[in-house]
N, C-alpha and C positions, 0 to 999 in steps of 0.2 A: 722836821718830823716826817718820815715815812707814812701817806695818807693812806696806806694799807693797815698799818698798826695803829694800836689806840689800846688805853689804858681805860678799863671801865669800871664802874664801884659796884661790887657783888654784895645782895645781903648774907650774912652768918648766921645765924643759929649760935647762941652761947650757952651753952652748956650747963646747967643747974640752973638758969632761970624763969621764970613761969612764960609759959606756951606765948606765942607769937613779941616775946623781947629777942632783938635781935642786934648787932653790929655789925658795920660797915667793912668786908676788904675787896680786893680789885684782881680783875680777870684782865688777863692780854693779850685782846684777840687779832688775828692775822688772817688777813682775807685774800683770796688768790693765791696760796702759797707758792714759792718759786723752790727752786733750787740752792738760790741764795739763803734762803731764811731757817735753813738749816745752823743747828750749833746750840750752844749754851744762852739760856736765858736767866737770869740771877734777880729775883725779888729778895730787896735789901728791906728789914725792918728799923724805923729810928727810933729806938729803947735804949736804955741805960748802955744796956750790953748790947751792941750791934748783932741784930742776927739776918740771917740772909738762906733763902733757897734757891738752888739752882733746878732749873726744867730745863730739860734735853731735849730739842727738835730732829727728830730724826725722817727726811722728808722722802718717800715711797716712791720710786719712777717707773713706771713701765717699761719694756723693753722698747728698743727701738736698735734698728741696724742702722750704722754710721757709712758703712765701708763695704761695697761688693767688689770683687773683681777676679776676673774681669764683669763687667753693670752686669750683661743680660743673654753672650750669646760668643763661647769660644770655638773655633775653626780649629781643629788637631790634626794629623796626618796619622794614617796609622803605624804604629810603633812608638808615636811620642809620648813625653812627659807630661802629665798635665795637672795644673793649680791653680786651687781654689780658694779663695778665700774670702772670710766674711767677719765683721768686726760688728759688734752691737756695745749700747750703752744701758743705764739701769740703774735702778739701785733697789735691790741689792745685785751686783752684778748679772747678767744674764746667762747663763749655759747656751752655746750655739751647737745647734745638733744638725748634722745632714743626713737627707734622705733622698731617696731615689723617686720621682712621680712616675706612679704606676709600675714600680717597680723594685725591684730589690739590688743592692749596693753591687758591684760586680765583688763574684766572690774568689777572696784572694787577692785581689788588686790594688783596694783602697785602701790606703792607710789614712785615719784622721789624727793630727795634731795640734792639738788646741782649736784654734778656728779656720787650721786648713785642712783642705782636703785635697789629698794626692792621688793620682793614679802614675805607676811608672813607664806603663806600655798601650797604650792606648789600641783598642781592636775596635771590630764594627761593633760588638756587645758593651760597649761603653757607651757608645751614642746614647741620647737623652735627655730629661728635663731631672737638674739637679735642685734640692731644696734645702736653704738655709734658713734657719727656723731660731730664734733665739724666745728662750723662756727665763724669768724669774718670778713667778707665778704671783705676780702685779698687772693687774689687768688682761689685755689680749697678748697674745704672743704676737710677733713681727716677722715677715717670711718674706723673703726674696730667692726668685728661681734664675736657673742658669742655664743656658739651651747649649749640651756640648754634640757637636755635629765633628762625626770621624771622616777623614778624605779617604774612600781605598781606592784601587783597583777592583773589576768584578771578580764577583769570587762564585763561581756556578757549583749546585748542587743538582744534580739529576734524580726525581723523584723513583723512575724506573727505566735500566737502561734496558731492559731487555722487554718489550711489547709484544705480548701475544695478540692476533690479531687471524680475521681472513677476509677472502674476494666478497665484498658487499657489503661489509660490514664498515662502519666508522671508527678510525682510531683517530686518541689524540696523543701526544707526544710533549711532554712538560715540563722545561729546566724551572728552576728556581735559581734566581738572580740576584747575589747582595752586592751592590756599588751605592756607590757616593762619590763624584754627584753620577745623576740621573744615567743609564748604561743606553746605548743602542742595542738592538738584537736584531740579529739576521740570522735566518736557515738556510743549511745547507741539503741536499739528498747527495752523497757521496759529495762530488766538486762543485755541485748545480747548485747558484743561490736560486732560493724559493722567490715567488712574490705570491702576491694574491688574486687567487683564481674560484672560478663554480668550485672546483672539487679539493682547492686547499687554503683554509682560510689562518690568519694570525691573532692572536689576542691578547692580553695581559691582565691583572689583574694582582694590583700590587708589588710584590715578588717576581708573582709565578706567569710564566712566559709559553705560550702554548701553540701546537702545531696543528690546526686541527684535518684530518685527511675524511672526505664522506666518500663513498662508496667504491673500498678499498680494491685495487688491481693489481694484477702480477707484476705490475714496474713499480707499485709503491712500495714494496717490501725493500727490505736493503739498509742500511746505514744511513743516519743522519747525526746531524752535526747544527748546536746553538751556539753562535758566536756572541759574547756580551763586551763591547768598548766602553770605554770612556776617557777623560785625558790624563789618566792615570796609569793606564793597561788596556789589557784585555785578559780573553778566560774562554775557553771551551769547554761543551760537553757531548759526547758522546750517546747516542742510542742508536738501538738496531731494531725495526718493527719485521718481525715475523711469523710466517704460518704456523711455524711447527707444534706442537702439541705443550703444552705448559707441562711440569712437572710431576710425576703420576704420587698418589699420598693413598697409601694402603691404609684400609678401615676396615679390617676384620679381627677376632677377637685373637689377644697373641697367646692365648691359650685352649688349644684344638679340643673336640671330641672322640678322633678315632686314635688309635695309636700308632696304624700304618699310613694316613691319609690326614691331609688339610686342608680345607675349600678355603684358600685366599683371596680377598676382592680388595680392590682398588679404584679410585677414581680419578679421573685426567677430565682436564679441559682441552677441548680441539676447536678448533671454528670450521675445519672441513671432516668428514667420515676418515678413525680410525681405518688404516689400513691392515695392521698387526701388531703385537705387541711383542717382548723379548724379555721372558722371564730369568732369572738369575737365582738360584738357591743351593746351598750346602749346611755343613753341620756346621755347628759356633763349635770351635773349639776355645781351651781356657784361653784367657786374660794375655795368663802370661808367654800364650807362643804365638800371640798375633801380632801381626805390625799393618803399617799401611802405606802405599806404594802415591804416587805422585798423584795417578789418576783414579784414585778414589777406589785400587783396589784394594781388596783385602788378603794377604795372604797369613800361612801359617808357618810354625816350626815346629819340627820336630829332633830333640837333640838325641833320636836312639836310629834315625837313618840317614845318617850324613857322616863322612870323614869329620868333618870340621866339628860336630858335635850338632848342629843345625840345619833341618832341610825342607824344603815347600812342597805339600801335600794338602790333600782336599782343596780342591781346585773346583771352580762354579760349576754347576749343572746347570748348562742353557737351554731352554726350551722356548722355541716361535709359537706366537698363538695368533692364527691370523685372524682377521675379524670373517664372519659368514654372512656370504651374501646369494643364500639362494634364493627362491622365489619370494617365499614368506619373509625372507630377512628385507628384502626391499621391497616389502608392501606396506610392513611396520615402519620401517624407516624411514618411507614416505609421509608418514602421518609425523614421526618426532619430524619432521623441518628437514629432510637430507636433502628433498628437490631443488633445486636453483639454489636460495641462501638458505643456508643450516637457519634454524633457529633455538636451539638446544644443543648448545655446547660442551653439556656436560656429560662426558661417559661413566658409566660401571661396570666392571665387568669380573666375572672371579674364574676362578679356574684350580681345578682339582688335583693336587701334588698326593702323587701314589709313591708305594716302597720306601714308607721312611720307615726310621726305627724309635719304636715305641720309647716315651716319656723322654725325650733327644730336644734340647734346643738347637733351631736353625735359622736362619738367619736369612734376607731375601732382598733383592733389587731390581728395579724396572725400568724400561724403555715401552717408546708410543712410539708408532710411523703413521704420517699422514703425507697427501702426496707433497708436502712439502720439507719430507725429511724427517730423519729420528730427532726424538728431545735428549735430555739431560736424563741421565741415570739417576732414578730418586735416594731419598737417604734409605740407610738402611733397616728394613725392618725385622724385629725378630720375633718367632713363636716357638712353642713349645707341642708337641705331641702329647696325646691322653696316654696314659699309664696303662689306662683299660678304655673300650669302647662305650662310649654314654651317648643316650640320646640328646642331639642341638636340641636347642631353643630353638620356636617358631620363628623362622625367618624368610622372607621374601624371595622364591625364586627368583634364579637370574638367566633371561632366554639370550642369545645371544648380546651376550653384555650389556641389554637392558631389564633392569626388575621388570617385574612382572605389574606390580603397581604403577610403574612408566609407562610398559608396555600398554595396558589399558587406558590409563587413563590421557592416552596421546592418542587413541585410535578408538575414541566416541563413534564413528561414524562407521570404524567397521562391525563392533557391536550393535549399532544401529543394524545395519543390514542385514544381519547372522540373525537376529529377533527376526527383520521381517521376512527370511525365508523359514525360521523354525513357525510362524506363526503361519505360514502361505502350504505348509507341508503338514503342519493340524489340520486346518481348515480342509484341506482335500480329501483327508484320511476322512474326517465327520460324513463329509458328503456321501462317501463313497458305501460308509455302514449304513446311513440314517435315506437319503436321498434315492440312489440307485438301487435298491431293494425296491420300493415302494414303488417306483414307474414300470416294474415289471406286472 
């Protein structure tokens, strides 16, 4: 006899006879249930006619995983095949579900079948902590994870190849790096590897892999170059840190007030004083007879002057606009930062397009020169001419390409002065009424 089982006499309750008469039947209790003690239990009665009840033990088991693999931590190359698998037990069976920690399944890639899980092509965005999780909502669920680590080569992304920058200023210079295992990095300036100096220092952080240049010179400008190895590969990236003036982004409104005239302003970043600018503007003609040429020109057609039925017409209006630099321009310009190092990089500046034709849209583009050369020709912007003449909106004069609200509020000190000769040229005037009467 199984000392877990035992047979014990229950009292009854009989049925029509007066309160607390009762009879004897028997309970079969089972202590520590197992797995085994699952199945059919049959209480047989000994009466005339044999009668019998059967009880169904049906015994409850929590999940539990039997089977990872690989246990805890797969090595894949990049492009391979990779498989997962995870086996659990239970009753009532378990559902095995996988998921990604801290993260989401790659998508497209995974396929799960029954209790694998597949990837075909394994990339650096597979790398990670996988979860196999089995439920049959019997207790706690059962989770085991699996560390898959992808092998590549580096694979460099350049956050910005193109660095605006000038003389005293600090730039830094930034690949971002994805290798496994771990990459070495080295800079180059054109063929020169870098090391580390007062004025050029290395850093890392994570990924991202950085150049840092303080107190920039006319020989740091130029091309560089981030080499990432490892015993897989290698990978380059490309940047170019230079003066020239960052890309000019017009902000005036693309619908004018006059109908022959349009004050257009523009703003550029330089780190040294604009030298000139080099406006570009004509009519938008339709849609349909424009096209656009390699270097970002614009041309048109016209299919009523040409043999062929097509021919190029309205052609840019170029106009220089140099910056002004006479007495008053470099007194204010003194106060924004032009002295020794700029410190206000940011120009505006507008400029007044006469002889156009009323209610016309036209269309415009720019260049900046600073002494380090012209920039990039900005995108194209387009306006429209007034129908009829209306009065602007209050808006901020602009003195030689700086507002006027720049203009002050960068030359505190020549306002200072200007108060105290208007106050030193009152004072005289008083004297001269109130004082020099009276000594005579």
């Amino acid at each position: 006899m199984n000392p877990r089982i035992r047979l014990m006499p229950s009292p009854i309750a009989t049925p029509g006879t007066s309160t607390g008469s009762t009879s004897h039947g028997y309970n079969l209790e089972i202590k520590d249930v197992r797995t085994s003690d699952a199945g059919d239990y049959v209480c047989q009665l000994g009466t005339i006619v044999p009668r019998e009840i059967v009880h169904t033990l049906e015994v409850m088991i929590p999940p539990k995983i039997d089977f990872v693999s690989p246990p805890s931590r797969l090595d894949a190359s990049k492009g391979s095949a990779i498989r997962l698998e995870c086996r659990a037990s239970g009753n009532p069976q378990p559902k095995v579900i996988w998921t990604r920690k801290n993260n989401v399944m790659p998508n497209g890639e995974a396929n799960v079948t029954g209790n694998v899980l597949e990837i075909m092509h394994a990339t650096r965005h597979t790398a990670g902590h996988y979860r196999c999780t089995a439920d049959n909502r019997v207790g706690q669920t059962d989770t085991r994870e699996i560390f898959v680590n992808v092998l590549y080569a580096p694979d460099i992304e350049v956050e910005r190849g193109f660095i605006h920058t000038g003389v005293g200023f600090e730039a830094q210079l930034t690949c971002v790096v994805h290798a496994e295992p771990q990459p070495h990095v080295i800079w180059y300036k054109d063929t020169t590897q870098l090391g580390t100096t007062e004025q050029h220092s290395q850093q890392n952080r994570g990924n991202k892999y950085s150049l840092i240049i303080r107190n920039v010179t006319y020989s740091d400008l130029g091309n560089y170059t981030c080499q990432a190895s490892n015993s897989l590969g290698r990978d380059r990236g490309y940047l170019t840190l230079s003066g020239i003036p960052s890309i000019c982004f017009f902000d005036s409104p693309t619908l004018g007030h006059y109908r022959d005239q349009y004050n257009i302003t523009w703003t550029v970043q330089s780190y040294s004083p604009i030298r000139e600018y080099r406006l570009f503007y004509r009519k938008q003609l339709a849609k349909s007879y424009m096209y656009h040429d390699k270097e970002n020109q614009i041309f048109s057609a016209n299919k009523y002057n040409s043999p062929y039925g097509l021919g190029l017409e309205n052609q840019w209006e170029n106009v220089v606009i140099p910056e002004v630099y006479d007495e008053q321009g470099l007194r204010y310009r003194s106060f924004a930062g032009y002295e020794h190092v700029q410190t206000n990089t940011r120009h505006r500046r507008s400029f007044l397009i006469k002889g156009l034709t009323p209610a016309t849209n036209y269309e415009a583009k720019l260049q900046a020169r600073n002494e380090h050369g012209w920039n990039k020709l900005s995108s194209i912007f387009h306006f429209t001419t007034a129908s009829e003449d209306q009065e602007p909106s209050a808006q901020p004069a602009v003195l030689h390409g700086l507002l006027d609200k720049e203009f002050f509020s960068s030359s505190n000190q020549l306002k200072s002065t200007l108060f105290s000769i208007a106050f030193s040229i009152f004072s005289t005037f008083l004297l001269t009424i109130f004082v020099l009467p009276s000594s005579t």
